[in-house]
C-alpha positions in Angstrom: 23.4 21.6 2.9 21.7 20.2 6.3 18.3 19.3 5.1 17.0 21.1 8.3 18.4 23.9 7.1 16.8 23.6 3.7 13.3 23.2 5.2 13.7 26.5 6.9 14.4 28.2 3.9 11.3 26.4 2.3 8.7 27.0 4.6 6.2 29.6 2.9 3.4 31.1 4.5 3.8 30.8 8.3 1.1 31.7 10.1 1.8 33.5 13.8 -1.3 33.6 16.4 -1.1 33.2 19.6 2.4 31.7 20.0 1.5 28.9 17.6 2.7 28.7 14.1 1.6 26.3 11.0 4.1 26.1 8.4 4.2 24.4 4.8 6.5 22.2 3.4 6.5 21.9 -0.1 8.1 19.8 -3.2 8.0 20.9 -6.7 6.6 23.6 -8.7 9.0 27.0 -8.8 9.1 27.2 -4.5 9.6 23.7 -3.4 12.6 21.4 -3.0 13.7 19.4 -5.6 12.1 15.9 -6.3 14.8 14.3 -7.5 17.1 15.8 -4.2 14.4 14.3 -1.8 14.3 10.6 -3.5 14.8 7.4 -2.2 13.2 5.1 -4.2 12.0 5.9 -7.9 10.1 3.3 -10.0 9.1 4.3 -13.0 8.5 8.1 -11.8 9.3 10.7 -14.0 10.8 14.1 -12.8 12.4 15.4 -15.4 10.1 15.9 -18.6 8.2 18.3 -17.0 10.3 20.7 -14.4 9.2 20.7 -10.9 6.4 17.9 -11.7 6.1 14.0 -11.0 4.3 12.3 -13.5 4.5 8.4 -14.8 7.2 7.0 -17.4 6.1 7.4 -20.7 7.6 4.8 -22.8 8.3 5.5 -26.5 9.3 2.8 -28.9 12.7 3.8 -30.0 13.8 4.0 -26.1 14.9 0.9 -24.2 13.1 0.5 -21.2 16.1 -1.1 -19.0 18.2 1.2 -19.5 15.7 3.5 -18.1 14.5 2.1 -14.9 16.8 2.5 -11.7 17.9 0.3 -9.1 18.6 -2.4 -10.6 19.5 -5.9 -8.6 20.6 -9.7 -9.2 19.5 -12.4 -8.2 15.7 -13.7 -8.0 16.0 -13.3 -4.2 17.8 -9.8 -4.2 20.9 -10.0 -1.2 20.7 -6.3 -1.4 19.9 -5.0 1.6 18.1 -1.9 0.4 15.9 -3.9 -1.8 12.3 -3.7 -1.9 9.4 -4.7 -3.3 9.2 -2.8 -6.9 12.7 -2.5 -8.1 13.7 -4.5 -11.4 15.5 -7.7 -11.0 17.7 -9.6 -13.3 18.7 -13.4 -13.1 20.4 -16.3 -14.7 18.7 -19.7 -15.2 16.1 -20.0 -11.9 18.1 -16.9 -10.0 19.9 -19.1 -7.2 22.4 -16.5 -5.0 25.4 -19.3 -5.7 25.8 -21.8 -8.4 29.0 -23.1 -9.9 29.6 -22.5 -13.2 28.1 -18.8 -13.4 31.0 -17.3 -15.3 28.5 -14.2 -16.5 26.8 -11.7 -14.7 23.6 -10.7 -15.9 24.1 -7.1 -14.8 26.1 -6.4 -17.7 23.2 -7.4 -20.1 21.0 -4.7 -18.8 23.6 -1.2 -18.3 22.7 -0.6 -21.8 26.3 -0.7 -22.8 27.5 -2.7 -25.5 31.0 -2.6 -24.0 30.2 -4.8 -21.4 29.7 -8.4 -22.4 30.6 -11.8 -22.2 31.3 -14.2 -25.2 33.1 -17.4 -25.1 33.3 -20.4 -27.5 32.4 -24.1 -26.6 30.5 -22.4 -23.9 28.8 -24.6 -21.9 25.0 -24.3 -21.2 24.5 -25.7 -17.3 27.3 -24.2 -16.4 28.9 -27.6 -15.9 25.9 -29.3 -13.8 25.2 -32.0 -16.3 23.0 -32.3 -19.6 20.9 -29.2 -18.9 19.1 -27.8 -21.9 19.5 -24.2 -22.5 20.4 -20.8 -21.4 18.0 -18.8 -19.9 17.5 -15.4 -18.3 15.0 -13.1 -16.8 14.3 -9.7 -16.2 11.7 -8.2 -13.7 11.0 -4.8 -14.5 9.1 -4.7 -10.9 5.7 -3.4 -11.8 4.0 -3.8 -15.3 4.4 -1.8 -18.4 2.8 -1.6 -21.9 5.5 -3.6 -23.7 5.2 -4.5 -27.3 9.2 -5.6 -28.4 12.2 -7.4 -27.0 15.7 -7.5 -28.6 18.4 -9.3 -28.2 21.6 -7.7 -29.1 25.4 -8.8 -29.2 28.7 -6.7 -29.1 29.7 -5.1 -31.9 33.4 -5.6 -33.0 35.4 -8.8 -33.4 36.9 -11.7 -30.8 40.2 -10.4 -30.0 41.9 -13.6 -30.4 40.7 -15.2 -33.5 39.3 -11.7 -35.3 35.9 -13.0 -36.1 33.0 -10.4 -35.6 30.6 -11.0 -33.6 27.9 -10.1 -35.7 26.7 -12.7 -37.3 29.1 -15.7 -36.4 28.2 -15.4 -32.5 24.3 -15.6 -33.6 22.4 -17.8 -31.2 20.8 -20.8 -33.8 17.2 -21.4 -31.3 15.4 -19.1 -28.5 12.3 -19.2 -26.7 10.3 -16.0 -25.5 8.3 -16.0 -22.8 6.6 -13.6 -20.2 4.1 -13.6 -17.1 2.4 -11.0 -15.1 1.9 -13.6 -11.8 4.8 -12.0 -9.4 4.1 -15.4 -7.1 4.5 -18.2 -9.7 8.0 -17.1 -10.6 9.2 -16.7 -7.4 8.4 -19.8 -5.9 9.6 -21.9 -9.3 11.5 -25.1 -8.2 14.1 -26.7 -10.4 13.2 -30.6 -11.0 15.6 -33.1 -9.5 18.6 -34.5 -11.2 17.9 -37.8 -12.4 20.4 -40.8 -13.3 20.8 -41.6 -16.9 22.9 -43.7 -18.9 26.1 -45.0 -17.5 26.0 -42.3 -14.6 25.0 -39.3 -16.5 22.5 -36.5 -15.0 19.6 -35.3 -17.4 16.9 -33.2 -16.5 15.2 -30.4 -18.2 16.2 -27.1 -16.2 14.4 -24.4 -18.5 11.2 -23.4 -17.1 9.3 -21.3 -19.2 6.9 -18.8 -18.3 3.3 -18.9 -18.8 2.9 -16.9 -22.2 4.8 -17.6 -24.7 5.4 -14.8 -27.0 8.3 -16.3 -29.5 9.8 -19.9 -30.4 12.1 -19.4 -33.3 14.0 -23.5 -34.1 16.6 -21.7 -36.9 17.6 -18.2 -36.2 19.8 -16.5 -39.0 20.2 -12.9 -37.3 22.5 -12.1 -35.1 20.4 -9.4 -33.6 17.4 -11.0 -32.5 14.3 -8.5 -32.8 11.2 -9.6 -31.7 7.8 -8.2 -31.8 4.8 -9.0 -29.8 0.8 -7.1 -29.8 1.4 -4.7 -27.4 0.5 -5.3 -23.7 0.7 -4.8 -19.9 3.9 -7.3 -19.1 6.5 -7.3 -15.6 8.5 -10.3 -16.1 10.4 -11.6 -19.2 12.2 -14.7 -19.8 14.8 -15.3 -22.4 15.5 -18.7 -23.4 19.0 -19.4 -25.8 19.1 -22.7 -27.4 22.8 -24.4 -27.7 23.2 -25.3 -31.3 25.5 -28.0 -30.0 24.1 -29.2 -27.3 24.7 -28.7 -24.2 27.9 -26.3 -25.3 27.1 -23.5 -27.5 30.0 -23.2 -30.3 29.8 -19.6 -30.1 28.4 -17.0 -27.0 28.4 -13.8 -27.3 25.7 -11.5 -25.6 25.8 -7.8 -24.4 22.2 -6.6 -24.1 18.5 -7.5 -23.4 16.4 -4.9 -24.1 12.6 -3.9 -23.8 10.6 -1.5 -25.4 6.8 -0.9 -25.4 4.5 2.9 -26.2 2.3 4.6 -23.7 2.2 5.5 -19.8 3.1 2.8 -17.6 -0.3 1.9 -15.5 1.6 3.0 -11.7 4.7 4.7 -11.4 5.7 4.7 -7.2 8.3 7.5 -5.9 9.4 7.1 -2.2 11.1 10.2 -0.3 14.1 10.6 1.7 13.9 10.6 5.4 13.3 14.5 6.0 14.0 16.0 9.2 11.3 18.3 10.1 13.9 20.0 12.7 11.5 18.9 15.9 8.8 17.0 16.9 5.5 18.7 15.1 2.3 17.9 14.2 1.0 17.0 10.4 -1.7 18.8 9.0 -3.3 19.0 5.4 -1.8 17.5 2.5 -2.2 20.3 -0.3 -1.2 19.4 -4.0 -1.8 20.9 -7.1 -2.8 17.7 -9.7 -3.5 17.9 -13.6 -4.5 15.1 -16.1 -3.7 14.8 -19.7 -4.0 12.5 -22.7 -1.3 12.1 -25.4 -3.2 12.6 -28.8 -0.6 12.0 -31.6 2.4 14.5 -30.9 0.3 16.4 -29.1 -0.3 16.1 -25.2 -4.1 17.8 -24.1 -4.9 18.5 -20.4 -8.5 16.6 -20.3 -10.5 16.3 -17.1 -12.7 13.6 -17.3 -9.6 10.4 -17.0 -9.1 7.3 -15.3 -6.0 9.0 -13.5 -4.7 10.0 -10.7 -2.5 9.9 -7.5 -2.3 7.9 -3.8 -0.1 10.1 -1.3 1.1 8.1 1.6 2.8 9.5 4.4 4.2 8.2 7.7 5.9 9.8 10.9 9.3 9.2 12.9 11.3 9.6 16.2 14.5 8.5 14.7 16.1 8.9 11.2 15.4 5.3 9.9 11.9 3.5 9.2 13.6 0.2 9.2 15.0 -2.4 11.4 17.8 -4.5 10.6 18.2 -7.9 12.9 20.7 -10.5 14.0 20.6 -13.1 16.2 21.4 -13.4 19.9 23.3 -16.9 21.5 19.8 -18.4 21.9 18.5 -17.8 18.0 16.5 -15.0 19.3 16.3 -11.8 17.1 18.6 -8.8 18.1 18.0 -5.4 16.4 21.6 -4.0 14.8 22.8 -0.9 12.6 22.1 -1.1 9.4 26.0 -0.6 9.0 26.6 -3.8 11.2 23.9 -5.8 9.3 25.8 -5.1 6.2 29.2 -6.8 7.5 27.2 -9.9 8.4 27.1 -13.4 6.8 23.4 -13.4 4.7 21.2 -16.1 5.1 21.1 -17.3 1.5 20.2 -20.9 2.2 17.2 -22.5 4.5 19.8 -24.6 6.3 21.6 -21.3 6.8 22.0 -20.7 10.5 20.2 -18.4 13.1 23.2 -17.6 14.7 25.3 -14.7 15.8 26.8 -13.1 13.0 24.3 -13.8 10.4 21.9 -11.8 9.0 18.2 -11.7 10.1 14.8 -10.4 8.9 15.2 -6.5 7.8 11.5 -4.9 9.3 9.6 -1.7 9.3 10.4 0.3 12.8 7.1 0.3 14.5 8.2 1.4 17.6 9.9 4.6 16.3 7.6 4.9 13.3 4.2 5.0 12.3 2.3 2.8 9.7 1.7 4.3 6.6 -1.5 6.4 6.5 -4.6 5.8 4.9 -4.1 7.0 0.5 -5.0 10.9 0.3 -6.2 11.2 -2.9 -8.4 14.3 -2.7 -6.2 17.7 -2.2 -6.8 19.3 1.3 -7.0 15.9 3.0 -5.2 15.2 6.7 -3.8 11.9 7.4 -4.2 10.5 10.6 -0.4 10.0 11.5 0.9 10.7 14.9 3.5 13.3 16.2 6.6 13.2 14.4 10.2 15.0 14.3 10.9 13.0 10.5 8.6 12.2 7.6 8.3 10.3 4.6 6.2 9.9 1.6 5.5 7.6 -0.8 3.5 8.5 -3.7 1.5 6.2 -6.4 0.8 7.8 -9.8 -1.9 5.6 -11.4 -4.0 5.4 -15.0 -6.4 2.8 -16.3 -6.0 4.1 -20.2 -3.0 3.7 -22.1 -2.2 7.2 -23.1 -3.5 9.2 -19.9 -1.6 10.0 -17.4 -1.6 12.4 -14.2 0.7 14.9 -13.7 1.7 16.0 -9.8 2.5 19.7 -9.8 3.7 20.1 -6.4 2.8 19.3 -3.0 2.4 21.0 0.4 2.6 19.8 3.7 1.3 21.6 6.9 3.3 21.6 9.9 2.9 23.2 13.4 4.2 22.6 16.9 2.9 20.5 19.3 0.3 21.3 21.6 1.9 18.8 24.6 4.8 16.9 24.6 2.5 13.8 24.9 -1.5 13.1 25.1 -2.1 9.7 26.7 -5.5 7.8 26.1 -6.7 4.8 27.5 -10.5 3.2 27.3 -12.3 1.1 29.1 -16.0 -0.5 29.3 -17.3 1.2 32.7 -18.0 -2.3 34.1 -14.7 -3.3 33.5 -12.5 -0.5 34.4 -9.6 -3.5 34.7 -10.7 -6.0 32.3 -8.8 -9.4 32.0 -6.6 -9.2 29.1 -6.0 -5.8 29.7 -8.4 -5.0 27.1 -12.5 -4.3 27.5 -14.9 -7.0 26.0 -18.4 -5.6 25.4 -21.8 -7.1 23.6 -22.3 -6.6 20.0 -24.4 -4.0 18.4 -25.3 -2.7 22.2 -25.2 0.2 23.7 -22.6 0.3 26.3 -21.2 2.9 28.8 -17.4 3.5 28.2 -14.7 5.4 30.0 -11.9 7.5 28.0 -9.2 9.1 30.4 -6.9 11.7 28.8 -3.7 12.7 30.3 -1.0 15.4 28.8 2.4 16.6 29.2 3.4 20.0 28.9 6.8 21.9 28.4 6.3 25.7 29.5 6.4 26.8 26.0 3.4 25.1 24.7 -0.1 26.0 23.9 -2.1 23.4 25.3 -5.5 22.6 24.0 -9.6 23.3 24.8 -11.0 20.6 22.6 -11.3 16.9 22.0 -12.3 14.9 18.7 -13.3 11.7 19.0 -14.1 8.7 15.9 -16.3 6.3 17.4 -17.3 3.4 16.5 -20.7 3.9 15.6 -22.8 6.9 16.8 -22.9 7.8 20.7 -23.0 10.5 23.4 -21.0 11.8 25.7 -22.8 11.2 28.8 -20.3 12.9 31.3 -17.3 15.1 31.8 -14.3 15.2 34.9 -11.4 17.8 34.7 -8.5 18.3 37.2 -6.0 16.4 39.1 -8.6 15.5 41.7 -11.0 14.8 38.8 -14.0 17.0 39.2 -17.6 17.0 37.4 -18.0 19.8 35.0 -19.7 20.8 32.2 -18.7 21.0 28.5 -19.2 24.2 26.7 -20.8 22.5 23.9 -20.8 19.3 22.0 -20.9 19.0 18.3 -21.7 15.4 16.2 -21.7 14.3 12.8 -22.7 10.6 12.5 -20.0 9.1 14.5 -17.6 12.1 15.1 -18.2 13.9 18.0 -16.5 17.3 18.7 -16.5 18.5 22.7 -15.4 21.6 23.4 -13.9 22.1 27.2 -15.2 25.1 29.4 -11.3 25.6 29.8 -7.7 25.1 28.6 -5.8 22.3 29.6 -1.9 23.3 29.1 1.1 23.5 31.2 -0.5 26.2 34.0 -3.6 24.7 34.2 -4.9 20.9 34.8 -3.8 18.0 32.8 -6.4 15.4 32.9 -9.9 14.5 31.9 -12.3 11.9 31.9 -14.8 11.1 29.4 -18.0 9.2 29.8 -19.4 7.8 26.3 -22.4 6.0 24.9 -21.6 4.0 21.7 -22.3 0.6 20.2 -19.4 -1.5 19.0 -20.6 -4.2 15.9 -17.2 -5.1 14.6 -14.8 -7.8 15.9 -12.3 -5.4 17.5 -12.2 -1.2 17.0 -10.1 1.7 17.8 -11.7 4.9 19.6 -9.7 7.5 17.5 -9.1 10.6 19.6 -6.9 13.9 18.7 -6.7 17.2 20.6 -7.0 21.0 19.4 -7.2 24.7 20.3 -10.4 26.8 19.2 -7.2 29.4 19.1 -6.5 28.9 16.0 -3.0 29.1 14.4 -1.9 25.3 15.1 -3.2 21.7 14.0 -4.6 19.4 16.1 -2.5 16.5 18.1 -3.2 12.9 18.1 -4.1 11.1 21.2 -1.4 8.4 21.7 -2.5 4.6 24.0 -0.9 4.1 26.8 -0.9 4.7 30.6 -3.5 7.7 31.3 -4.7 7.1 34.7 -4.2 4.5 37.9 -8.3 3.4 37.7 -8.3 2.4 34.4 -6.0 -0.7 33.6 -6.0 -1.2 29.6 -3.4 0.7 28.6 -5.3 1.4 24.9 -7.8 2.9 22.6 -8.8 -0.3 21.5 -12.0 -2.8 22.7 -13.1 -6.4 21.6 -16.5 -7.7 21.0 -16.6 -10.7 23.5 -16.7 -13.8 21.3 -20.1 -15.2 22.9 -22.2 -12.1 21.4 -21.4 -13.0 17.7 -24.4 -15.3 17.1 -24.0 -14.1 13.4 -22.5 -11.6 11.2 -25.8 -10.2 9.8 -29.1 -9.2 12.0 -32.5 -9.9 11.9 -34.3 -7.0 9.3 -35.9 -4.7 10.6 -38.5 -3.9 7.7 -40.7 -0.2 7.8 -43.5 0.1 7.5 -44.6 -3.2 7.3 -47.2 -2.6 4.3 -46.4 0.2 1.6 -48.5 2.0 -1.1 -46.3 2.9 -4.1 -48.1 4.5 -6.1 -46.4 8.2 -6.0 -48.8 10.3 -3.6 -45.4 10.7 -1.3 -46.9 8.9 1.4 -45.5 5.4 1.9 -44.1 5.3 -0.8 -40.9 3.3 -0.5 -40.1 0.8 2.3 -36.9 0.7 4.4 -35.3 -2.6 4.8 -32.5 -2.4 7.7 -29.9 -4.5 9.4 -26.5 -4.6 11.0 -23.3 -6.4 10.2 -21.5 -7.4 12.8 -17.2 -9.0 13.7 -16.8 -7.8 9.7 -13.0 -7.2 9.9 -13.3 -6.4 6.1 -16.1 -4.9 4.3 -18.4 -7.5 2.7 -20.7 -7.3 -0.4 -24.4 -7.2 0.8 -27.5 -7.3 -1.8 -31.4 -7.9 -0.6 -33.8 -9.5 -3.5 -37.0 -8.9 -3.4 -39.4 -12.0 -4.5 -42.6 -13.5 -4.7 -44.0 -16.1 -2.4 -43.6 -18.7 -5.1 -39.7 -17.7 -5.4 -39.4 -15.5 -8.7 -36.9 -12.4 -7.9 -38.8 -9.2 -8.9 -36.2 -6.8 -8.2 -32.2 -7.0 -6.7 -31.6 -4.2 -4.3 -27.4 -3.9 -4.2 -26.0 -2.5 -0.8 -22.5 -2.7 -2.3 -19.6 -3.4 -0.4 -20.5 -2.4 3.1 -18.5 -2.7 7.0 -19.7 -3.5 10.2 -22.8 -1.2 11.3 -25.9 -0.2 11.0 -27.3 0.2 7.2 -30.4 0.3 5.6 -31.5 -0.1 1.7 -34.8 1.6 0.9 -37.6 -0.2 -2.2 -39.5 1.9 -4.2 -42.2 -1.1 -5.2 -40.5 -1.3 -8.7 -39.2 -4.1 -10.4 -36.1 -5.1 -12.2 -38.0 -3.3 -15.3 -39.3 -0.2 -13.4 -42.8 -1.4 -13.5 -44.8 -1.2 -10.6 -45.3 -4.8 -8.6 -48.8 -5.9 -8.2 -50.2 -5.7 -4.7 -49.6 -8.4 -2.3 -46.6 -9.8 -0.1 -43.5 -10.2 -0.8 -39.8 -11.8 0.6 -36.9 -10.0 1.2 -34.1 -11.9 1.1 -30.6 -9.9 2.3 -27.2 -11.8 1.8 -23.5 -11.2 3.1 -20.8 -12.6 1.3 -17.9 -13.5 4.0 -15.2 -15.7 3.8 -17.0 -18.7 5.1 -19.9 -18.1 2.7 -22.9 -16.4 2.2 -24.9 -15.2 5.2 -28.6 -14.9 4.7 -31.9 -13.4 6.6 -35.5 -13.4 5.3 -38.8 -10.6 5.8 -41.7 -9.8 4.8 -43.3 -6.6 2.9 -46.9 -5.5 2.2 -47.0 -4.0 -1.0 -50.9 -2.5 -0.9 -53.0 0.2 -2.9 
C-alpha cells in the first residue's frame, strides 16, 4: 500500500479551525503503524515481545546472540553500501576486502545454521601467504552487550568422502579468546611486515590479539569448544584457532561462532523508513507514551525510579533519500550519482585506488535536501526544532545504566499541520554593518549591540499566513523597533512577551498572501560566544496550526548576509572568562536575611562547548574554606551565590577572603581572583 496512503488512514485527531489543521502521526500501540513495517535499521531493538511496543534486546542464556542481531556484514571495512555505523560485522584474520587464499566466508559461521560450513584437511592457516601462525576471526556485534559465554561449534555429521564425523576428529588442538570494547583500536590494526627468514622463507606473526584476554586453552580435547567468561559489557570478539601442525591444520571443520550473555543490552537504536508525509508540513510535538520495568527473577515489574529511558531524534526532507552517493568527475572532483549508479561502480577498496570516473566515492548525509538531526527529545510533549519538510525520519535510542532495567516505548505521536507560507526568509545583520565583509556581521563580545533581522514570506492563496514571531537570542535583549509592508513602514507591536532570552512579538496584523509580506526587526542583545544563531520561527495566535521555522537566506536588498548567524570579531576575545563582579562587597552571614549570602558573577565568553567552572573560596594565607561548583556551564552570563559556610557547614570567621573562579578549556585552566568581606 502507498505509504501516503497509509498515513491518511492513520492520522487521528485532526483538529479543523480556521482553515488550518494539525494532524498526528502515530507508531505503535493498538492505532499506529506497525514498527517493524516502518524500519530501516534495527540494532538490537526489540518489537516483537511486547506487541505494538519498542523496547531493548533482552538476552537470555540459552539464546545465541548472532543469530539474533540483523544486518549482518563482512569485512572490517564493510563494501556494503547501506552500511552504517552500528550493524555487526564479521571478518577473517585482520578483515582485508581481498586476500588470496580466503577459501571461507565468515558469513556462514554466524547464520546460525549448522548446514553451512567449511571443513578441509591439511588446511592451511595463512591462506598460502607464508609461515603465518593461526586462524583467527572476529565478530563485531556493533554496540556492547552483557556477554558472559562464547562457543565454538562444528557440523554435525561425517566428511562425505572419508566418513569420519566431525565431532570429535575435526576438534581444533589450541585457541585463544580475546575481546575489546575500543571500536578505534581494532579498526585501525596494522599487520606487521613480512620479514626474510631462512633460505627465502617469510615469517611473521599475523595474529593480533585483542586487549582482554578471556581464554588460552594449549590442548583442547572437545570438539565443541564452550567457554565461559564473568559476565560483562563486550562489542568485539576475536577468535584465535591454533594449527596443530603448523602452519596446516590436519583437520578444519567450523560451522558456528556463537555468543550468549543475560540481561538488557545497555542501548538498543531503531532507525525509520523514509515516510512521506504527502506534502510539505510543519512538525510539531513529539508525544509518546514511555514505561520502565525491572526483570525480578521470572517476573518483570513496572518500577519508576530507573536509570532508563529513551532519545528520539528526528530529521526533515525535500526528497525521498537522506543520503548522497558520489563519483568522480574527469578532474577528481566529486559528482553526486543515484544510489543505483553508485552501486554498478568499481569501490574504492585500496588507498592507491583511483579518484576517477567510474569509481565509487564518499557516501554523505544530504544537507541540502535534508535537515540535521534534531536535538534528543527525551521528555514527552517536546518539539524539535527541525525545518519544513514533505518526508521524515526517526531514529530512536533506547538506553539503561542497570543490567536488568529496561524502558519500554509504548507508542509515539507526531504532530503535523500545513504550512503557514511556502517559505520564511531571515537574514541578520549588526546595524553598523548592514553589508559586512564576509557576508557575515562581526560584533564585540559580551556587548550590547543594535541588530537588524529582516523577514520575508511567500504565500500560495490557500495558506494562512501568520501574526507572530519567536525569536532565541543569544542572551537576553529587546526589540527596540518594528517596520511592516513592502515600503517598510514604522509600526507598533501589539505586545511583546520575554522569558530569559526568548522573546515572543506579537504583530498588530497578519502577514499572509492578501496582506504584506515583510518585516523588519530592530534588536538589542549581547553575543558572548564565538559564533551564534538567532533562531526565529513564525505562528498564528489563530490557533489550529504549528508554528513555521524561519529559514537563512536572501530576505531583503539592504541587508547583505544572507543568514541567521553572527561572529564575535576575533580582537574582542581578550579571554574566555571575565573579571568577577562580587555583591555586596562585605556580607553578614549570620541568618537575619539581610546580607546574607554574597553573589559572585562573571561571563564566559568564544565557549563553543560548555566548560566546567568552580570558584573556591580561601583565606589570605591560601587554605580553601569552601568549593563553590558552577558545573558544566556555556557562554553567558552566570552567577554562583556563598552563604559564608565552609566545606563543613560551619560559619567562617569574620574577615577577607579570595575567590578564586576557574574554567577548564581545552588549552587549560582559565582563572580570575576577588575579594569578599565576610563581617558581623
Amino acid at each position: 500500500m502507498n505509504l501516503k496512503l497509509v498515513l491518511l488512514a492513520i492520522v487521528l485527531g485532526n483538529v479543523d479551525t480556521g482553515g488550518a489543521q494539525v494532524s498526528h502521526f502515530r507508531l505503535g500501540g493498538e492505532e499506529g503503524l506497525d514498527w517493524e513495517e516502518q524500519t530501516l535499521v534495527n540494532l538490537m531493538a526489540d518489537n516483537a515481545t511486547t506487541p505494538g511496543a519498542l523496547q531493548p534486546l533482552e538476552l537470555k542464556p540459552d539464546v545465541n546472540v548472532v543469530a539474533q542481531l540483523r544486518h549482518w556484514t563482512r569485512y572490517r571495512q564493510p563494501i556494503d553500501i547501506d552500511y552504517m555505523e552500528g550493524m555487526p560485522r564479521v571478518w577473517r584474520a585482520i578483515g582485508d576486502v581481498s586476500r588470496p587464499g580466503h577459501v571461507s566466508n565468515p558469513m556462514e559461521f554466524i547464520d546460525g545454521d549448522l548446514e553451512t560450513f567449511y571443513e578441509g584437511r591439511d588446511f592451511q592457516a595463512n591462506g598460502g601467504l607464508g609461515g603465518i601462525w593461526g586462524e583467527f576471526y572476529t565478530l563485531d556485534m556493533g554496540m556492547q552487550i552483557p556477554a558472559d559465554r562464547f562457543r565454538l561449534v562444528p557440523p554435525e555429521g561425517s566428511d562425505p568422502f572419508l566418513q569420519e564425523p566431525y565431532r570429535p576428529n575435526y576438534k581444533f588442538e589450541a585457541y585463544e579468546l580475546t575481546a575489546t570494547n575500543d571500536r578505534v583500536a581494532v579498526e585501525t590494526q596494522q599487520p606487521p611486515q613480512f620479514r626474510s627468514g631462512v633460505a627465502g622463507t617469510q615469517e611473521t606473526e599475523y595474529y593480533l590479539p585483542l586487549s582482554d584476554r578471556l581464554a588460552s586453552v594449549e590442548q583442547n580435547f572437545e570438539a565443541v569448544i564452550d567457554i565461559d567468561f564473568p559476565l560483562q559489557y563486550l562489542r568485539f570478539f576475536r577468535m584465535r584457532l591454533i594449527p596443530d601442525a603448523p602452519p596446516k591444520f590436519t583437520r578444519y571443520a567450523l560451522a558456528e561462532l556463537e555468543v550468549f550473555g543475560r540481561g538488557f543490552v545497555p542501548r538498543a537504536r531503531w532507525l525509520s523508513t523514509v515516510i512521506d508525509m504527502g506534502g510539505l508540513v510543519n512538525i510539531g510535538k513529539v508525544n509518546f507514551g514511555l514505561s520502565t520495568w525491572r526483570r525480578d527473577g521470572d517476573q518483570l515489574k513496572e518500577v519508576a525510579d530507573v536509570g532508563a529511558g529513551v532519545n528520539i531524534e528526528l530529521r526533515t526532507g525535500l526528497d525521498d533519500s537522506p543520503t548522497a552517493y558520489n563519483s568522480f568527475n574527469d578532474l577528481a572532483q566529486p559528482v553526486e550519482v543515484t544510489k543505483d549508479v553508485y552501486s554498478r561502480l568499481k569501490p574504492r577498496v585500496w588507498p592507491w585506488d583511483p579518484p576517477a570516473v567510474g569509481w565509487q566515492g564518499l557516501i554523505t548525509d544530504d544537507t541540502n535536501s535534508w535537515s540535521f538531526w534534531s536535538p534528543p527529545v527525551r521528555q514527552t510533549g517536546q518539539r524539535p526544532r527541525v525545518p519544513k519538510g514533505q518526508y521524515i525520519q526517526l531514529q530512536i535510542q533506547l538506553e539503561t545504566d542497570e543490567l536488568w532495567d529496561f524502558a519500554r516505548l509504548e507508542w509515539l505521536e507526531i504532530e503535523t499541520s500545513p504550512l503557514l507560507a511556502d517559505r520564511v526568509v531571515g537574514e541578520i545583520a549588526a546595524s553598523d554593518q548592514l553589508s559586512p565583509d564576509g557576508k557575515v556581521s562581526q560584533v564585540p563580545a559580551g556587548e550590547a549591540t543594535e541588530f537588524v533581522l529582516d523577514l520575508r514570506a511567500e504565500f500560495s492563496a490557500e495558506q494562512l499566513g501568520f501574526d507572530a514571531v519567536r525569536l532565541d537570542l543569544p542572551s537576553a535583549g529587546k526589540v527596540t523597533g518594528l517596520e511592516i509592508g513592502h515600503e517598510l513602514t514604522a509600526a507598533e507591536p501589539d505586545s511583546v512577551v520575554q522569558r530569559d532570552a526568548e522573546l515572543v512579538l506579537y504583530l498588530p496584523s497578519s502577514l499572509g498572501p492578501e496582506a504584506e509580506n515583510k518585516l523588519r526587526l530592530r534588536l538589542e542583545t549581547s553575543v558572548f560566544g564565538a559564533s551564534d544563531e538567532f533562531r526565529a520561527e513564525v505562528f498564528s495566535r489563530a490557533g489550529g496550526s504549528l508554528p513555521q521555522a524561519v529559514e537563512g537566506g536572501d530576505a531583503s536588498d539592504e541587508l547583505g548576509t544572507d543568514q541567521l548567524r553572527v561572529l564575535v570579531g576575533s580582537g574582542s576575545l581578550e579571554s574566555v572568562l571575565s573579571e568577577l563582579e562580587i555583591a555586596p562587597a562585605a556580607f553578614t552571614p549570620q541568618g537575619d536575611g539581610i546580607n546574607d549570602e554574597v553573589a559572585i558573577e562573571y561571563t564566559l565568553f568564544s565557549v563553543l562547548d560548555a566548560v566546567e567552572v568552580d570558584v573556591e573560596l580561601l583565606t589570605l594565607d591560601g587554605r580553601t574554606v569552601r568549593t563553590l561548583s558552577g558545573g558544566v556551564q556555556g557562554a553567558g552570563r552566570h552567577v554562583l551565590r556563598w552563604d559564608g559556610r565552609d566545606d563543613s557547614g560551619g560559619i567562617v570567621v569574620p574577615g577577607l577572603y579570595l575567590a578564586r573562579i576557574g574554567a577548564n578549556i581545552d588549552r587549560g585552566k582559565v582563572v580570575r581572583f576577588g575579594t569578599v568581606a565576610v563581617a558581623y
